[in-house]
C-alpha positions in Angstrom: 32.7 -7.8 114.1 33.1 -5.6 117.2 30.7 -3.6 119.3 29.8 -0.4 119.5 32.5 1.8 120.8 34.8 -0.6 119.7 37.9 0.0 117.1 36.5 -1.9 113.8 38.7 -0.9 111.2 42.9 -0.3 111.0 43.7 1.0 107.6 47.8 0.7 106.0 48.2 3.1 103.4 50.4 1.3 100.5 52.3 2.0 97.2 52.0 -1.2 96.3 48.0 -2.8 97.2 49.2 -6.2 95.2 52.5 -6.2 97.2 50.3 -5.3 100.5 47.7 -8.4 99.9 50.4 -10.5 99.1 51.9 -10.3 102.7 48.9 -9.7 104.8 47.2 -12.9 103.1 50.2 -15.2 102.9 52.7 -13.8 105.7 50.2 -12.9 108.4 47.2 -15.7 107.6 44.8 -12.2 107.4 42.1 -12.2 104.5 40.7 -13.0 102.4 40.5 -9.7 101.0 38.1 -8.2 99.1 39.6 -5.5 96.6 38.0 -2.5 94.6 38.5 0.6 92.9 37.3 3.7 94.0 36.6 6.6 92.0 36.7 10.2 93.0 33.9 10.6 95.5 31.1 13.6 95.8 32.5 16.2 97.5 35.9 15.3 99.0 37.9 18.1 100.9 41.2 18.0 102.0 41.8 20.2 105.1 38.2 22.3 103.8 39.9 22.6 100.4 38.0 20.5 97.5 40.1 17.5 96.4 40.1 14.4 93.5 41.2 11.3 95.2 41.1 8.0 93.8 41.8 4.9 95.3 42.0 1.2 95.2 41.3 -0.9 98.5 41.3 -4.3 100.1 39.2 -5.0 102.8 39.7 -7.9 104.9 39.2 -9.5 108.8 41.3 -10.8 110.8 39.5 -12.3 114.1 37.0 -9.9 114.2 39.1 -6.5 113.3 38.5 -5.2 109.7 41.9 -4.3 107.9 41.9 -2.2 104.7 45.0 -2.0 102.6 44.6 1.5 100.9 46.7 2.6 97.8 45.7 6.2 96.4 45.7 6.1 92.8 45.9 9.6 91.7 47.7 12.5 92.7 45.1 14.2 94.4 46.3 16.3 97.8 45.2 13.7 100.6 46.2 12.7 103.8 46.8 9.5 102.3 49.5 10.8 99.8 50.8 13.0 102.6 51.4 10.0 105.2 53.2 7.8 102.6 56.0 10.7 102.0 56.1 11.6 105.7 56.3 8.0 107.4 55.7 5.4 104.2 54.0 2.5 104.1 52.5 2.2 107.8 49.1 2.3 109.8 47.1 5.1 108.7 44.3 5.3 110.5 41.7 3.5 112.7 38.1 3.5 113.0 35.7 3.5 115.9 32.3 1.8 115.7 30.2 4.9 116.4 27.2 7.3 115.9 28.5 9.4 112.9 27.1 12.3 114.6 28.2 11.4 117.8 32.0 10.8 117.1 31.8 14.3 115.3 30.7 16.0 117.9 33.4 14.2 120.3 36.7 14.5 117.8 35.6 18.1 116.8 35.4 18.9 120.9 39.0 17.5 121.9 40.3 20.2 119.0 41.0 17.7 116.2 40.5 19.2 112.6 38.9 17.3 109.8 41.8 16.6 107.3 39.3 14.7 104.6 36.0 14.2 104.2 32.9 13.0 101.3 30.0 11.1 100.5 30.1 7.5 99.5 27.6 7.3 96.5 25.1 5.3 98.2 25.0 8.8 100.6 27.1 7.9 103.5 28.9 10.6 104.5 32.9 9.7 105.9 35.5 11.8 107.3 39.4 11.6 108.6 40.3 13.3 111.7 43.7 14.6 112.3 44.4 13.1 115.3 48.0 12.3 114.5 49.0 14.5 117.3 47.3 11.8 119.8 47.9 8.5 118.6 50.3 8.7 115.4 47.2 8.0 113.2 44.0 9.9 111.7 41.2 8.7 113.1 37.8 8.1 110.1 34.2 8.0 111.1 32.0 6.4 108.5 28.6 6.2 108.6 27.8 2.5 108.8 24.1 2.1 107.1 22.3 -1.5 107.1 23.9 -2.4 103.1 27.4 -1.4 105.0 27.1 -3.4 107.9 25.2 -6.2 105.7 28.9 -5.9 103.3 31.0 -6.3 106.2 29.4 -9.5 107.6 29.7 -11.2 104.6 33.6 -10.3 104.7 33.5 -11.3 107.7 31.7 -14.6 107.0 34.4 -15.7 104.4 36.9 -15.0 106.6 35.2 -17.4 109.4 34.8 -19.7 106.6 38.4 -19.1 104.8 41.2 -22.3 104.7 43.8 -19.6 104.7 44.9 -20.4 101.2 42.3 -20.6 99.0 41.3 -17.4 96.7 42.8 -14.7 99.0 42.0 -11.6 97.0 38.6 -11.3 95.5 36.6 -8.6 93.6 34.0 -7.0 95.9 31.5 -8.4 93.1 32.1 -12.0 94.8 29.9 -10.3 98.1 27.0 -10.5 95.7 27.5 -14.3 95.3 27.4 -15.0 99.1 24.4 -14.8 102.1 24.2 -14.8 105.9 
């Protein structure tokens, strides 16, 4: 996984996540992927406005850079929904290995505005900047507890591990079966 400071994550937004896994695992060797729904989290906003968004995502390494394949699953107003009728299905975002706080504080100074934002249950608190203007792309900050970061280098472990064939898309129930 990469450093601190370091771009972790690029996310493609999707219409189709079976489509999506299907050529990221077979066409471009990246996986495997580790897929989940996502219900509607505690307190999403959507540009400060409260929002229902549900999802289901794939997370999964290639090399050491985490990709998540993201398709929304509701109608809820999101940047997600928004970027898939303005560009299609395309980078979405990227994500910088950071302080929560820290990268805030940064992306809030340069003049960026927070287009979502919530709580994962387990209390980490996520948001996506607007920084479209920029780079093309939002920009998310995620708070990246020990569980997190304990999740992610398993991922990354069966991708280390992975023949490139074998069981590319897995629930994110099979992390439970695995250990550093």
């Amino acid at each position: 996984m990469q450093a601190e400071g370091a771009i972790i994550e690029l996310c493609h937004v999707t219409r189709d996540l079976d489509a999506a896994l299907r050529h990221w695992t077979r066409d471009l060797g990246v996986g495997p992927f580790f897929v989940f729904d996502v219900p509607v989290l505690p307190g999403q906003l959507y540009y400060s406005a409260p929002t229902a968004v549900s999802m289901r995502v794939g997370f999964g390494f290639s090399g050491g850079l985490l990709i998540e394949l993201l398709e929304q699953t509701n109608d809820g107003a999101s940047p997600f929904r928004d970027f898939l009728a303005e560009r299609g299905e395309c980078l979405h975002h990227v994500m910088p290995r950071c302080d929560f706080d820290v990268g805030h504080a940064r992306l809030s100074a340069a003049g960026h505005q927070i287009a979502f934002s919530g709580t994962m249950p387990s209390g980490e608190r996520f948001c996506l900047f607007d920084t479209r203007a920029a780079n093309g792309a939002y920009t998310e900050l995620m708070e990246l507890s020990p569980a997190m970061l304990g999740s992610l280098a398993l991922m990354h472990q069966a991708h280390v591990k992975w023949d490139g064939m074998t069981d590319p898309v897995r629930g994110m129930d099979r992390l439970a079966e695995m250990s550093l």
